[in-house]
N, C-alpha and C positions, 0 to 999 in steps of 0.2 A: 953200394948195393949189397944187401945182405943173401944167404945162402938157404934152405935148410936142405934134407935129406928126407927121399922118401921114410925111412925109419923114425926120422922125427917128427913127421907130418902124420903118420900111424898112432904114434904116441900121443901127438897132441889132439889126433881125432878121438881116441879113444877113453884118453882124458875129460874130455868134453871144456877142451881148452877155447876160447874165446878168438877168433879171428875169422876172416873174411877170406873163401877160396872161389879165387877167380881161375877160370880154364879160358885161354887165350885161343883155341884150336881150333881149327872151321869144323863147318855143320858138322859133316860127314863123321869127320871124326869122334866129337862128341857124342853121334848118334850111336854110335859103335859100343863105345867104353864113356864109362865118367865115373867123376867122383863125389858127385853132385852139389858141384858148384857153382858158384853163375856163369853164365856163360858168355863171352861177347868174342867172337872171331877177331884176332890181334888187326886183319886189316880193316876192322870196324871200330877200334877202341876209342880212334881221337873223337870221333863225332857221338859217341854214345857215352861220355865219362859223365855227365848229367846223370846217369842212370844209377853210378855209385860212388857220385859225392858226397852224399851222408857218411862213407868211409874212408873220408882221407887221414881221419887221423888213428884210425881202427888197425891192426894186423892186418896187413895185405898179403898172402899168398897164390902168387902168379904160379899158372902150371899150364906145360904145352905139352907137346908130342915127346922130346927129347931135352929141353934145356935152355935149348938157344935163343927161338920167340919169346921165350919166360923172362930172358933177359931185357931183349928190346920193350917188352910191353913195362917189364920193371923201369926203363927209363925216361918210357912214355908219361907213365903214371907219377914218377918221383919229378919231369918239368912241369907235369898239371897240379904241382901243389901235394898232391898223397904222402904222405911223412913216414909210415911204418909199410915199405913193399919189400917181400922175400919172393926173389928166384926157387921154386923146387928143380934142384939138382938131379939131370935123368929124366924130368916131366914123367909121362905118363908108360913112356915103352920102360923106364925102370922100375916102377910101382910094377908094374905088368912082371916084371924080369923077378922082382922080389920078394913083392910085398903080398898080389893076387894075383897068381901064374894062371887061374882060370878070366883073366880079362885078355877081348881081344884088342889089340890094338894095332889102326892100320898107318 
């Protein structure tokens, strides 16, 4: 499983670099803060991976609350076949911490 860092994920966004950002986080949280990615809540992922299998072989960028679900959904995705998935390092409370201290994040 590959990594990146909010700072790289800044960069690539603003590059208008080419990959697929998926936010793993329930409703709630999403509804709060994003980054506006697709959305599918991690305890929903197995039954809706139909929805972005046009991107298995695309840059996959998983992002959750902190880190952790970013990982599991990263290994959800890498047994269904998805070829290119990165964990964001810190998910969304470090983006929040470093990148846009005006997001809230619960």
């Amino acid at each position: 499983m590959e990594f990146i860092t909010v700072q790289e994920l800044k960069e690539r966004k603003e590059n208008g670099d080419s990959f697929f950002l998926l936010d793993v986080r329930d409703y709630h949280e999403y509804l709060v803060s994003n980054l506006d990615g697709y959305h599918i809540p991690y305890h929903e992922l197995e039954d809706r991976l139909d929805e972005i299998k046009d991107y298995r072989s695309t840059e996959l960028i998983v992002m959750c609350r902190s880190g952790n679900t970013s990982q599991d959904a990263c290994r959800t995705l890498l047994n269904a076949g998805f070829q290119n998935v990165i964990s964001l390092q810190g998910g969304m409370k470090r983006w929040a911490k470093e990148i846009d201290t005006s997001l809230p994040v619960i």
